[in-house]
NUVEX-937685 format. One line per 5 residues: their letters; for each residue x, y, z of C-alpha. Coordinates in Angstrom, 3 decimals. Example, Ala and Ser with C-alpha at 12.3 -4.5 7.8 and 13.67 -1.06 7.14 Angstrom:
2
AS> 12.300/-4.500/7.800 ~ 13.670/-1.060/7.140 $
***
This chain:
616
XXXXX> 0.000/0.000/0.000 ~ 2.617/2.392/0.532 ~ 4.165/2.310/-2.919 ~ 0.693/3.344/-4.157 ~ 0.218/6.756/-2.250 $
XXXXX> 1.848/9.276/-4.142 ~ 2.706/12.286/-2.090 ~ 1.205/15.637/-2.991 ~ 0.369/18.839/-1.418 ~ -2.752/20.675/-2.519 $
XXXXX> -3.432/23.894/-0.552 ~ -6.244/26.139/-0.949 ~ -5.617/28.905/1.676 ~ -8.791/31.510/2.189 ~ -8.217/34.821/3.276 $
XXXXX> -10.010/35.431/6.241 ~ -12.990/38.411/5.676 ~ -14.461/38.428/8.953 ~ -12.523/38.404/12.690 ~ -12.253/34.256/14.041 $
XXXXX> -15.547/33.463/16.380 ~ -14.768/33.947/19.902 ~ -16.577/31.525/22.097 ~ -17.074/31.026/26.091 ~ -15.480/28.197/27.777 $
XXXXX> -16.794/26.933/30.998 ~ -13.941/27.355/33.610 ~ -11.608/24.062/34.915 ~ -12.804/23.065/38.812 ~ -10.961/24.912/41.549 $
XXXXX> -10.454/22.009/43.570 ~ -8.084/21.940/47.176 ~ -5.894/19.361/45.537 ~ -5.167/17.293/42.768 ~ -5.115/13.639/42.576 $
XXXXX> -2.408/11.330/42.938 ~ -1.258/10.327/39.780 ~ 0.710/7.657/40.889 ~ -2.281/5.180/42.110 ~ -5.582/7.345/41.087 $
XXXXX> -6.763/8.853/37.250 ~ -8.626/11.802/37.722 ~ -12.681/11.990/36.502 ~ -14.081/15.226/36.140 ~ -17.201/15.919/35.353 $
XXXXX> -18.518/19.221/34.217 ~ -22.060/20.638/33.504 ~ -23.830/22.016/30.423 ~ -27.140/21.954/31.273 ~ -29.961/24.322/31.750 $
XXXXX> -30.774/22.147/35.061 ~ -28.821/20.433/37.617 ~ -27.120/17.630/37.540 ~ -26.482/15.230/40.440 ~ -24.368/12.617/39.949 $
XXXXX> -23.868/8.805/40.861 ~ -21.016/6.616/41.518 ~ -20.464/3.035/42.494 ~ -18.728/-0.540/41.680 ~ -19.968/-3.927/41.426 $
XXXXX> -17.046/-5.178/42.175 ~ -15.865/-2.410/44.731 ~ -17.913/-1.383/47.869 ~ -15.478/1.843/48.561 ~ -17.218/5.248/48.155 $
XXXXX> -15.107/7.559/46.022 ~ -16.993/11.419/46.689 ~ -16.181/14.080/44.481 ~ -13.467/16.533/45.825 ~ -15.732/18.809/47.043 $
XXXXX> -18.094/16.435/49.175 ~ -20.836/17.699/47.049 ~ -22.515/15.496/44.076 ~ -24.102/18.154/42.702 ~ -23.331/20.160/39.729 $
XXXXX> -25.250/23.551/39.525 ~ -27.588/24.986/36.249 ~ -25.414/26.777/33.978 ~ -26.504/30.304/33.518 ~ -27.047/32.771/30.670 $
XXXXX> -28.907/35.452/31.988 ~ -29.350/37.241/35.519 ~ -32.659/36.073/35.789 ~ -31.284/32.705/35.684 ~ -29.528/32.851/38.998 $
XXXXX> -31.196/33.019/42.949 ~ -28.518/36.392/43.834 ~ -29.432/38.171/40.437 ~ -26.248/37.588/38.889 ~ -25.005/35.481/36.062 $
XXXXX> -21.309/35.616/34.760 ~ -22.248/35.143/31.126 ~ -18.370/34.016/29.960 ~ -18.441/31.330/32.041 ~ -22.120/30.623/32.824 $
XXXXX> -22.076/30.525/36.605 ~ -24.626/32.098/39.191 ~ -22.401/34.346/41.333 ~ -22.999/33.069/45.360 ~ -22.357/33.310/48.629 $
XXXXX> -23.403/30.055/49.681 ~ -24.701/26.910/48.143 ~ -28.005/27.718/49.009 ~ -27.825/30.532/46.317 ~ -27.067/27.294/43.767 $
XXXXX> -29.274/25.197/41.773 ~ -29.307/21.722/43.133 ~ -27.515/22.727/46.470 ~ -24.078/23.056/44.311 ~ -21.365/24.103/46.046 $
XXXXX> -20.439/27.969/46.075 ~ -16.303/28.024/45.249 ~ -15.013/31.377/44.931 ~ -18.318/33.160/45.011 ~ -19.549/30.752/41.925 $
XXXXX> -21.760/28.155/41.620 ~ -20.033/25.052/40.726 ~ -20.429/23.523/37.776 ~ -17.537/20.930/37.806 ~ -16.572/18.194/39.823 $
XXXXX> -13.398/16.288/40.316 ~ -12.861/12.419/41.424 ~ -9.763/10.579/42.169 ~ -10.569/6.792/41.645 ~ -8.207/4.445/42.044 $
XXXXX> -6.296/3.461/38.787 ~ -7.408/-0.384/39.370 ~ -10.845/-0.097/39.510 ~ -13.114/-3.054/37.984 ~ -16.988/-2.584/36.571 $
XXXXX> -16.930/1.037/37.859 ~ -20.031/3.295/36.727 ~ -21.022/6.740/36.858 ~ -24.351/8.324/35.887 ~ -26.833/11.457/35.831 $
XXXXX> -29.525/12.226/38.181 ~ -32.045/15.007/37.789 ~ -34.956/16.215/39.470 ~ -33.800/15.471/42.869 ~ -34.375/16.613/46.382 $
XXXXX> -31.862/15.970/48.824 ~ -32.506/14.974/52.745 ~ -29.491/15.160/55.454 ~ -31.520/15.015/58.344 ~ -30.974/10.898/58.169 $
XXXXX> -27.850/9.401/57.954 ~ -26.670/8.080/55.433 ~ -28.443/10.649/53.395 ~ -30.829/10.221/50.829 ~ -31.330/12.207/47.688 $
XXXXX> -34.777/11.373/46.011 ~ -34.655/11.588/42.184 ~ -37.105/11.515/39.209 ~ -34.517/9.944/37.266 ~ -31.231/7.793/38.151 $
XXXXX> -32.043/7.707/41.840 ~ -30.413/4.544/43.274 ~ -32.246/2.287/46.398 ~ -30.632/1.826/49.472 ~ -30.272/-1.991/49.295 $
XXXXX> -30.926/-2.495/52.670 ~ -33.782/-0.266/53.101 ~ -36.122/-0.158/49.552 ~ -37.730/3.117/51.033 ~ -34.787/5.468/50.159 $
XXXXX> -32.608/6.585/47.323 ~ -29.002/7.366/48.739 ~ -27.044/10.110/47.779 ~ -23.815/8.738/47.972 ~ -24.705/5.451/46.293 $
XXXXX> -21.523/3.113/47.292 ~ -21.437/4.629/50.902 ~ -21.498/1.158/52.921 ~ -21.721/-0.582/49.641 ~ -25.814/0.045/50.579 $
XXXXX> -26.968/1.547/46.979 ~ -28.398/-0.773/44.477 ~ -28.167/-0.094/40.411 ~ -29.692/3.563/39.245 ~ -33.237/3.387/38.255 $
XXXXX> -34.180/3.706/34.687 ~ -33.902/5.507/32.172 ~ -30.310/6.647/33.148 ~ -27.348/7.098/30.824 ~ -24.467/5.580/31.958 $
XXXXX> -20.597/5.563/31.883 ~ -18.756/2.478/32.551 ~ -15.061/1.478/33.166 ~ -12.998/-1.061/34.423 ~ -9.347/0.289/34.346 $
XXXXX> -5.833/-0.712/35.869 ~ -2.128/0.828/35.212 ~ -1.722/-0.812/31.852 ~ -5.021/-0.702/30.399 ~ -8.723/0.740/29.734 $
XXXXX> -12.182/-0.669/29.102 ~ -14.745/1.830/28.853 ~ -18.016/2.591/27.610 ~ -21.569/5.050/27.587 ~ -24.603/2.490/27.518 $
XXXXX> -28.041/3.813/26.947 ~ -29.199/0.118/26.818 ~ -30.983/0.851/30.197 ~ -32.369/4.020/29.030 ~ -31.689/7.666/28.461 $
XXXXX> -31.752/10.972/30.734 ~ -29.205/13.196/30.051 ~ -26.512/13.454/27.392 ~ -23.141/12.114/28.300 ~ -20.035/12.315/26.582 $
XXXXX> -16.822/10.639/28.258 ~ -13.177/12.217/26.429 ~ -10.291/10.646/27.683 ~ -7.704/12.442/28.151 ~ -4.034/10.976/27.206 $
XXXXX> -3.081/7.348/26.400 ~ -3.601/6.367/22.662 ~ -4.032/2.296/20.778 ~ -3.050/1.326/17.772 ~ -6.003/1.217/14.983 $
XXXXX> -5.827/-2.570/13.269 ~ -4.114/-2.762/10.288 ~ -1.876/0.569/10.841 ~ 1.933/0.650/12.023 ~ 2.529/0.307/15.514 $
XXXXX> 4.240/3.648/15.181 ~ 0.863/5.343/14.184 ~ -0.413/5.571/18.101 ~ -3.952/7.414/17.959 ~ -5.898/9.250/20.626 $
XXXXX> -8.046/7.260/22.810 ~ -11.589/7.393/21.107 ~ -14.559/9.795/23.412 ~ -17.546/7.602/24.090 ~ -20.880/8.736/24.563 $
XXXXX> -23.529/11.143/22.955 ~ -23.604/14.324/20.807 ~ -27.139/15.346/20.921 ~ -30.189/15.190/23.162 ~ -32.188/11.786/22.969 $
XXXXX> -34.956/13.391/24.943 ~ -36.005/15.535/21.687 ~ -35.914/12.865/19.254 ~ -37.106/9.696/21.541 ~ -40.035/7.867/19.396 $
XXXXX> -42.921/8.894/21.351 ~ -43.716/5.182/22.406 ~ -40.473/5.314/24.759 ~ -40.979/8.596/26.225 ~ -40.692/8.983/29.934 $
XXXXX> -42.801/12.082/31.307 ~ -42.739/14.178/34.393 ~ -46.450/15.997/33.867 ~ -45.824/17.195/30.189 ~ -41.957/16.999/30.132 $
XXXXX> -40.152/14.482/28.391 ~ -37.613/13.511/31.257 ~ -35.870/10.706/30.072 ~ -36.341/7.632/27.132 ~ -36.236/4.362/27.664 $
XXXXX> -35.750/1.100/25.446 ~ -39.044/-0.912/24.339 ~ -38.139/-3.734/26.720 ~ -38.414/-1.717/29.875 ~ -41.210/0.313/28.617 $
XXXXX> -43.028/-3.258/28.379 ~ -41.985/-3.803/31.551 ~ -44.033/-0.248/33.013 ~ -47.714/-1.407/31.089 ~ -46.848/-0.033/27.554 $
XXXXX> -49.909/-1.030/25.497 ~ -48.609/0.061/22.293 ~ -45.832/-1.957/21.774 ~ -47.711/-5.093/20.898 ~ -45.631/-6.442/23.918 $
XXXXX> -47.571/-9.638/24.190 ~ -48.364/-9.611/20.470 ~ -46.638/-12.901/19.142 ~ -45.130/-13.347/15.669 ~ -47.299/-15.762/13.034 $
XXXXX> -46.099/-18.890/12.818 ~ -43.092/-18.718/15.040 ~ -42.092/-20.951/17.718 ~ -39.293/-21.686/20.148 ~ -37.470/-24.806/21.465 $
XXXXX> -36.332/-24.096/25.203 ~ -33.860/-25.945/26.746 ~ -36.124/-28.886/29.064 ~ -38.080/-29.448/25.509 ~ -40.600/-27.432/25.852 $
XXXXX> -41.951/-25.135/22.673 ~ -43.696/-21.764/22.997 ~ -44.856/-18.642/21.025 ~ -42.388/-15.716/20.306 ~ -43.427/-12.326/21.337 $
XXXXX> -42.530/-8.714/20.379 ~ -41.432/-8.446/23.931 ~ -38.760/-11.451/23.698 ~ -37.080/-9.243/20.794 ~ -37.148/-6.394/22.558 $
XXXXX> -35.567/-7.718/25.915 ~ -33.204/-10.186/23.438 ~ -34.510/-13.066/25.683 ~ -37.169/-15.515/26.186 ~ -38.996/-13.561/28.614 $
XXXXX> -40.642/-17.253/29.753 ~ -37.534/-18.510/31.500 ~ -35.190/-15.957/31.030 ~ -32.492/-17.403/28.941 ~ -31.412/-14.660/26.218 $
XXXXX> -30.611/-14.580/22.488 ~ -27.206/-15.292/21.329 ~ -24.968/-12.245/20.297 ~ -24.903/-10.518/17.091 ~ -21.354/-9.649/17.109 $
XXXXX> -19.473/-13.073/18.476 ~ -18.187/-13.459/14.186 ~ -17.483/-10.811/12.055 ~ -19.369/-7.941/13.281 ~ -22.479/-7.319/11.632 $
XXXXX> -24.600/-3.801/11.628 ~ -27.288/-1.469/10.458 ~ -25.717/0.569/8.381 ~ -22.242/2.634/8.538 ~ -22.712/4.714/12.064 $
XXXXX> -22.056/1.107/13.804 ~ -19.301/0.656/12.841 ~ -16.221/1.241/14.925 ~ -13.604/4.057/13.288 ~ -11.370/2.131/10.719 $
XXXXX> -14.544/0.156/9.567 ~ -16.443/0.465/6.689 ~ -20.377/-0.473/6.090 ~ -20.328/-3.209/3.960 ~ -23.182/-5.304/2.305 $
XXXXX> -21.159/-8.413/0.881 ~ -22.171/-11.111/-1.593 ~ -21.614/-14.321/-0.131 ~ -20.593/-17.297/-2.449 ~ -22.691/-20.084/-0.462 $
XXXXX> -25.797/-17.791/-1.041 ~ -26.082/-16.765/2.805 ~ -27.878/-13.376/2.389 ~ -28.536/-11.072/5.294 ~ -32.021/-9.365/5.447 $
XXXXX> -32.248/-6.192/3.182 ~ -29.932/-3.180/3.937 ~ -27.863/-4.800/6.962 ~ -24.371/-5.776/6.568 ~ -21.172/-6.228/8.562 $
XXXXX> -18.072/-3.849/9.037 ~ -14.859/-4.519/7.908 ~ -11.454/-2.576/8.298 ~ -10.214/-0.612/5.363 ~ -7.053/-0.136/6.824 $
XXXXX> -4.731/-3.256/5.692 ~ -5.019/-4.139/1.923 ~ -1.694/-5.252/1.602 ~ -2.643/-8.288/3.476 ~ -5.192/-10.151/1.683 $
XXXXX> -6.395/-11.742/4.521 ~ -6.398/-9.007/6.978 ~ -10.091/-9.377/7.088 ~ -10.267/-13.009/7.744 ~ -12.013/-14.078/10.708 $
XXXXX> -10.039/-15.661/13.171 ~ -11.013/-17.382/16.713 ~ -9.466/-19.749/18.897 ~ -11.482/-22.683/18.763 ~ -12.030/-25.253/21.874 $
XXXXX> -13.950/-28.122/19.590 ~ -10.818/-30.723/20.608 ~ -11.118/-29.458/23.766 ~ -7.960/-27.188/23.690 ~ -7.950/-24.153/22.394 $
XXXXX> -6.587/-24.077/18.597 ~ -6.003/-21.117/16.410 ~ -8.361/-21.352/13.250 ~ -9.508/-19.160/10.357 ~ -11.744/-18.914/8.242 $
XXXXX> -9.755/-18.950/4.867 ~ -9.115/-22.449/5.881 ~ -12.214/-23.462/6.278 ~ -15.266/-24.595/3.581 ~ -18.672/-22.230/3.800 $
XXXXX> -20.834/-23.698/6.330 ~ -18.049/-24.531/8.689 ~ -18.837/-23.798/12.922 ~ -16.529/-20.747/13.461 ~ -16.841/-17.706/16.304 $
XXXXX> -16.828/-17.227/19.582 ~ -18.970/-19.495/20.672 ~ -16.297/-22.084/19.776 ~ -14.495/-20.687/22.486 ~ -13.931/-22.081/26.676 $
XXXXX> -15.950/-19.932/28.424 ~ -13.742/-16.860/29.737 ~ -14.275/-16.035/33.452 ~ -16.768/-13.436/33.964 ~ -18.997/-13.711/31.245 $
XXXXX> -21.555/-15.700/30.059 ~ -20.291/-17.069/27.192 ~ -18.670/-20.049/26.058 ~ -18.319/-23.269/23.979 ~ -21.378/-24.437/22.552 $
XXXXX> -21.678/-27.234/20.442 ~ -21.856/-26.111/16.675 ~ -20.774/-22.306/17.933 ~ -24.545/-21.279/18.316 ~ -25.187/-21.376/14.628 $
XXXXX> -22.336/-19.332/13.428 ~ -20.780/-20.245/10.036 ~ -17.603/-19.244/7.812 ~ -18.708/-17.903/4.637 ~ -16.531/-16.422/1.645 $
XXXXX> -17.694/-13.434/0.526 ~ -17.044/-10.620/-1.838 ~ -17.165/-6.411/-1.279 ~ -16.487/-3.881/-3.356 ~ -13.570/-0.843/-2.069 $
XXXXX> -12.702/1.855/-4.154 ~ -13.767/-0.010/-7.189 ~ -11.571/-3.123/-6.651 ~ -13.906/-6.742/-5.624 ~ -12.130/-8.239/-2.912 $
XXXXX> -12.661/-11.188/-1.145 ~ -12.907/-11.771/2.373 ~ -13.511/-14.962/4.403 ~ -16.253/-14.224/7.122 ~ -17.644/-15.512/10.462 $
XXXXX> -21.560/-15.170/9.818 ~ -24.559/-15.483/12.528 ~ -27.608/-17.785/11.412 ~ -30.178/-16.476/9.419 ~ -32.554/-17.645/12.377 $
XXXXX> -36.149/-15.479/13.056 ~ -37.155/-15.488/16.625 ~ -35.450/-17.012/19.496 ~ -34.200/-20.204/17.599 ~ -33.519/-23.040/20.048 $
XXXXX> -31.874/-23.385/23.590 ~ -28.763/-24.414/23.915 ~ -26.516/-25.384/27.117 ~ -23.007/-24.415/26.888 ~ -20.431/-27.350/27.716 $
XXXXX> -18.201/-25.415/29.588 ~ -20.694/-23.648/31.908 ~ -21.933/-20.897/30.206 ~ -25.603/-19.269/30.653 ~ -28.066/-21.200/28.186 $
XXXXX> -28.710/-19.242/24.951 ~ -31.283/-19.524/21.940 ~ -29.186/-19.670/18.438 ~ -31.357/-17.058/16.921 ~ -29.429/-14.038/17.303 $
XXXXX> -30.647/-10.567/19.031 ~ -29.283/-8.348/16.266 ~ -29.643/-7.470/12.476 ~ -29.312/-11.415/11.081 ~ -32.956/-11.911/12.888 $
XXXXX> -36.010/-10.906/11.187 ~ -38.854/-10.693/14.241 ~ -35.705/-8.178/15.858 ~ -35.717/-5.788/13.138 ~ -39.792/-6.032/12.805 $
XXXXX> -39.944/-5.134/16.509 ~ -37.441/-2.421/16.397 ~ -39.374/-0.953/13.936 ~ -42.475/-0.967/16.132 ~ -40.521/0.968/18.822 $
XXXXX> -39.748/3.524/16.453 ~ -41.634/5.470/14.548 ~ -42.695/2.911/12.106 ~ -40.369/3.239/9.365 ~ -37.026/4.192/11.325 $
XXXXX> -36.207/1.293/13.754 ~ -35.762/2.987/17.410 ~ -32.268/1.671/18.155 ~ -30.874/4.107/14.716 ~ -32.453/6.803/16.522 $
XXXXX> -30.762/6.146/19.436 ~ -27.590/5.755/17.338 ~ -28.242/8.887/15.646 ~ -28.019/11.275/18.924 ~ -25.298/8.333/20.970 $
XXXXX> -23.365/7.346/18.096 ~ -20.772/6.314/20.600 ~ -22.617/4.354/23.212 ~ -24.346/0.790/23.578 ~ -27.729/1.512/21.874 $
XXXXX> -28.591/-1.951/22.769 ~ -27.897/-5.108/24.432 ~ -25.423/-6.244/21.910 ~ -24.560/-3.508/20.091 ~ -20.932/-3.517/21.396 $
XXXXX> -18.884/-3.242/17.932 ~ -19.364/0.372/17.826 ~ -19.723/1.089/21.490 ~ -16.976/-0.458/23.600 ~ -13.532/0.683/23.681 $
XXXXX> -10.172/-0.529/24.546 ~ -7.390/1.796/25.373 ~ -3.327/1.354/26.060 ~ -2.605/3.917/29.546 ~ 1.017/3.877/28.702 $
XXXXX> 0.682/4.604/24.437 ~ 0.609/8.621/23.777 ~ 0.152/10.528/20.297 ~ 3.188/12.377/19.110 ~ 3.714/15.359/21.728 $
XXXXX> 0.681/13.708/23.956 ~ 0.737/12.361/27.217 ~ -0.335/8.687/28.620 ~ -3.458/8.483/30.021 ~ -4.517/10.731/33.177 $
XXXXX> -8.228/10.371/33.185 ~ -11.501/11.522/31.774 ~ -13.183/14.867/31.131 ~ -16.776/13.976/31.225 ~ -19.563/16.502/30.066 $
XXXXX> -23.531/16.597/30.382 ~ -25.393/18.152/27.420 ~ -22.264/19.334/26.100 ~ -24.001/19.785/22.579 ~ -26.827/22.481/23.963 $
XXXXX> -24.728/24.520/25.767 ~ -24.340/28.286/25.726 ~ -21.069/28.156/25.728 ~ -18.544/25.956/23.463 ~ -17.388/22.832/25.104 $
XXXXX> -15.749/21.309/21.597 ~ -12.207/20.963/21.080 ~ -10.621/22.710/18.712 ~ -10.709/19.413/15.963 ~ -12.394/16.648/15.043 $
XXXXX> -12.992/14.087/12.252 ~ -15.917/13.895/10.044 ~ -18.204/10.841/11.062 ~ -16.393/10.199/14.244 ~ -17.803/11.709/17.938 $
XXXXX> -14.012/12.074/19.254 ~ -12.286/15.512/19.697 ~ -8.951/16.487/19.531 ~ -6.719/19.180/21.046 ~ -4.436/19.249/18.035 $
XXXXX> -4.503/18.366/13.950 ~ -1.698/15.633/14.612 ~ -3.485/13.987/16.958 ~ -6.415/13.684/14.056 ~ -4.369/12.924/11.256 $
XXXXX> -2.757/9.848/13.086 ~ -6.042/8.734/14.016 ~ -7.715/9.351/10.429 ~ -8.371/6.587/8.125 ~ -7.267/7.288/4.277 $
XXXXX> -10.072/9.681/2.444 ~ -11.569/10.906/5.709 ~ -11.726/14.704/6.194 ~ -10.043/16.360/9.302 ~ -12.349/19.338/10.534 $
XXXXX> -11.267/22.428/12.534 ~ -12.924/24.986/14.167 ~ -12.773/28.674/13.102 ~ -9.948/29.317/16.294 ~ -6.170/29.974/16.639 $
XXXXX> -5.018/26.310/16.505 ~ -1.165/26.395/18.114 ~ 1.060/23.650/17.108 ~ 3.427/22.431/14.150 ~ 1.764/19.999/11.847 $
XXXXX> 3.459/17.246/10.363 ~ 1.236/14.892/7.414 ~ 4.214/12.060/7.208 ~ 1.956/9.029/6.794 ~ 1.157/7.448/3.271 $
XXXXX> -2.614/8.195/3.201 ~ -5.292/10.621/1.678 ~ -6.760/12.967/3.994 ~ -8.853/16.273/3.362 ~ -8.052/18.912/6.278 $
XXXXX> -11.153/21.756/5.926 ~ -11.333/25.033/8.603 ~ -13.515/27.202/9.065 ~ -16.111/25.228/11.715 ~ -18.696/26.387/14.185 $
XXXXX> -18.720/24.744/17.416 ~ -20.793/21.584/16.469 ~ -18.521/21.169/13.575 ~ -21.908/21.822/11.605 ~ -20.994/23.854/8.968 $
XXXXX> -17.936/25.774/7.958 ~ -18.678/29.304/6.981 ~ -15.169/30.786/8.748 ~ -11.161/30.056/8.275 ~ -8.736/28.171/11.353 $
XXXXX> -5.924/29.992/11.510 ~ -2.591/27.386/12.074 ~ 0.143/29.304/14.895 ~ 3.081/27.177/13.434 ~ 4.404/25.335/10.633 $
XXXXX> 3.557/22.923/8.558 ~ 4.991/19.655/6.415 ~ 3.930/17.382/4.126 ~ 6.591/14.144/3.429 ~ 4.374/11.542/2.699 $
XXXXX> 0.618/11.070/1.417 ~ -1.783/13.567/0.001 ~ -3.269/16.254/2.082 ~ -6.326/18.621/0.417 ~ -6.547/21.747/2.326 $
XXXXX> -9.317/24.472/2.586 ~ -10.492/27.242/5.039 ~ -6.655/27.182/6.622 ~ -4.573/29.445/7.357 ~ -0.793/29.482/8.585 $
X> 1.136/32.301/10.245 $
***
């Protein structure tokens, strides 16, 4: 691939007409101390929104309570006018009430400097396993008991050992239970070496989230090890609440306070789901012999909703999708033609890496396979169509309810063909059954959780009818949710596009390893510009910098900058095709201005297309 990238430099430079957009930036915490580095990462969260925010924290795994900094979980209204604020005054550049105590702040925030707060800091420990943090709103808070309680319209979380209450610190005593839905939630299970994170609206939707590491990089498959890019941000970019189908709105009186997914909104009495509708002509095997009917609810939940044994995974082969926003960056939508004749129901498809054409089989599916009953490497490319393949052919892994089942749960290699920049090429996949319904039980032989064959995801005919249902009719509800989370879980197993791995001790050129997270609430309606300074075109992540973009960037993406001073010294010395376009407002929505480069800039390798720059 490299000897087929010819290096150019193409530069159209626009003189600027008007003076570069100046734009508010909510102020940095101003916190008594600062973490320590050496055992803790650093979380702070930081409100947007035109309400308060109170926010959760606990572990499954870890009963320790972790309070913010300031003792004080909540995070006050931003501001934009004096009317806005209890004393009468609003700083409009940073969007904080002015105060003299907390009780001048929405939500009780704390008052730090004679402003409300609108940021808070934790310092959780750097190994910290199935971590979560969420949004609560509408709250009312109670310290006259002990431990206190903080009653919530959305989020709340139960005292475990008393159902009565919602706590407000929910690990204190390792009392609180799981937040009540609809909640959006970020989730992380971290250690010095590595990262596993996530934003899962698969339990519902409150408030907009967006999670931004900051530091650390990985290595995109298929690129040089050399080529470290930035840690991918996780979460949402627009407001669910305003585009929620109106069959999984959640109300308080006559505002829409949260959304939830169609299985839960079963689960309150929804009668226009066709919950307990069933599908013609469908039936399921369960696992003691029995047969049953399958009902819009099953798809929904991705279970049997009878004995509680779900759906096999859509994504334990190649992964499979919807259309191109799930897939993960460095994927491409593709709708293949397979040679056996397997054909996936109209307009899904699977998403494959356009990053490695060099190898031929770089998009092979490989797993390691337990049939012999040790674990043996196998691919696809050596097998016929029709052969067992996935991960379902492998031992079970501790912690998860997976593992070998006879036959890998239906899943099948096929050889296929896609078409990339108008060359066929030929890959050899790992395909789910075509299977409507829940399929039949099966019992894993090395202790896994029971699953049906028929898949909860795009290869299953009765899911896709049912999603449709829980939209609007003719857009299924889960690409709505994609639409305004395009980096979160939208549903159970929509974890291709949504999960995220991350290397602590890997940093971009002139980065840093990983320190933390800066984590935002409705970050794309605020007054005031939370976006970094760059971005790339399809993708949810932000960067600080151009380089840090351009390593990141797959070949014939575009690299967008906002109409700012952008300080640094770019250097394009990669063998790709990039576009790099200025000029953008703060949602990187349109690009009516010019970004003005403080530094230099070189080209040595690929080709670079330039507009709305300029360089002083």
């Amino acid at each position: 691939m490299k000897d087929c990238v010819s290096k150019a430099f193409v530069l159209f430079l626009l003189i600027p007409l008007l003076p570069l957009l100046t734009l508010g930036l909510l102020p940095s915490p101003a916190w008594s101390g600062a973490c320590n580095t050496s055992t803790q990462y650093t979380y702070t969260f930081t409100n947007h929104c035109s309400y308060p925010v109170w926010i959760g924290q606990r572990s499954t795994k870890d009963g320790a309570s972790y309070p913010p900094d300031s003792g004080n979980w909540a995070l006050s209204a931003v501001c934009t006018k004096n009317g806005d604020c209890a004393s009468g005054t609003c700083d409009t550049n940073t969007g904080q009430c002015a105060c003299s105590d907390s009780s001048q702040c929405t939500g009780g925030a704390a008052c730090l400097s004679g402003r409300c707060s609108v940021s808070a800091q934790f310092c959780i420990p750097q190994s910290w396993n199935s971590g979560t943090f969420w949004p609560r709103t509408g709250c009312t808070l109670n310290t006259s008991v002990t431990p206190h309680t903080l009653t919530c319209k959305t989020g709340g979380c139960f005292d475990t050992t008393n159902t009565g209450n919602q706590l407000l610190d929910c690990s204190v005593n390792n009392h609180g239970g799981s937040p009540t839905n609809p909640v959006t939630q970020f989730e992380v299970t971290s250690s010095s070496t590595i990262l596993n994170y996530d934003v899962s609206i698969a339990a519902g939707f409150n408030v907009e989230m967006y999670a931004d590491p900051v530091g650390g990089g990985w290595i995109v498959p298929g690129t040089p090890a050399s080529d470290v890019a930035a840690c991918l941000s996780a979460g949402c970019t627009a407001d669910l609440n305003a585009t929620c189908p109106d069959k999984l709105k959640i109300y308080d009186g006559a505002t829409v306070i949260g959304c939830v997914d169609p299985c839960r909104q079963c689960d309150l009495g929804s009668t226009s789901l066709k919950c307990t509708d069933t599908f013609a002509g469908e039936s399921y095997a369960d696992c003691t012999g029995h047969s049953g009917s399958v009902t819009y609810k099953d798809m929904y939940c991705a279970k049997n909703t009878v004995d509680g044994n779900a759906q096999a995974s859509s994504n334990q082969g190649t992964p499979t999708a919807f259309g191109a926003s799930d897939c993960i960056h460095g994927t491409e939508f593709f709708t293949p033609t397979f040679e056996s004749g397997y054909t996936l129901p109209a307009g899904q498809g699977v998403c494959l890496y356009t990053t490695n054409f060099a190898d031929p089989h770089f998009q092979d599916y490989r797993w390691a396979d337990y049939t012999s009953g040790s674990e043996v490497n196998k691919t696809c490319a050596d097998y016929a169509n029709g052969t067992p393949c996935g991960g379902y052919l492998t031992k079970i892994a501790d912690g998860h309810n997976y593992g070998y089942y006879t036959g890998g749960l239906g899943y099948t290699c096929q050889k296929a063909t896609y078409e990339y920049n108008s060359v066929t090429r030929t890959a050899y996949l790992c395909m789910p059954p075509i299977t409507d319904g829940l399929g039949t039980c099966q019992k894993a032989t090395t202790g896994g959780l029971p699953l049906y064959s028929a898949v909860g995801g795009v290869s299953n005919f009765s899911w896709l009818t049912a999603g449709l249902v829980a939209g609007n009719g003719s857009v299924p509800y889960y690409k709505t949710f994609k639409d305004a989370c395009p980096a979160a879980y939208t549903w159970q197993y929509d974890d291709h596009s949504a999960g995220f791995s991350c290397d602590v001790a890997r940093k971009v050129t002139n980065g840093n390893n990983f320190t933390g997270f800066n984590v935002s609430f409705c970050k794309s309606g605020s007054p005031f510009c939370a976006s970094k300074a760059v971005k790339i075109s399809g993708i949810p992540t932000e960067y600080d910098s151009i380089d840090e973009a351009y390593v990141t960037a797959a070949s014939t993406q575009t690299i967008q900058a906002r109409a700012v001073t952008i300080t640094e010294n770019v250097t394009f010395n990669i063998d790709k095709t990039v576009a790099l376009t200025g000029g953008y407002d703060c949602n990187f929505s349109t690009s009516a201005g010019v970004s003005t480069i403080s530094g230099s800039m070189t080209i040595s390798a690929g080709q670079v297309t330039i507009a709305n720059v300029t360089i002083k």
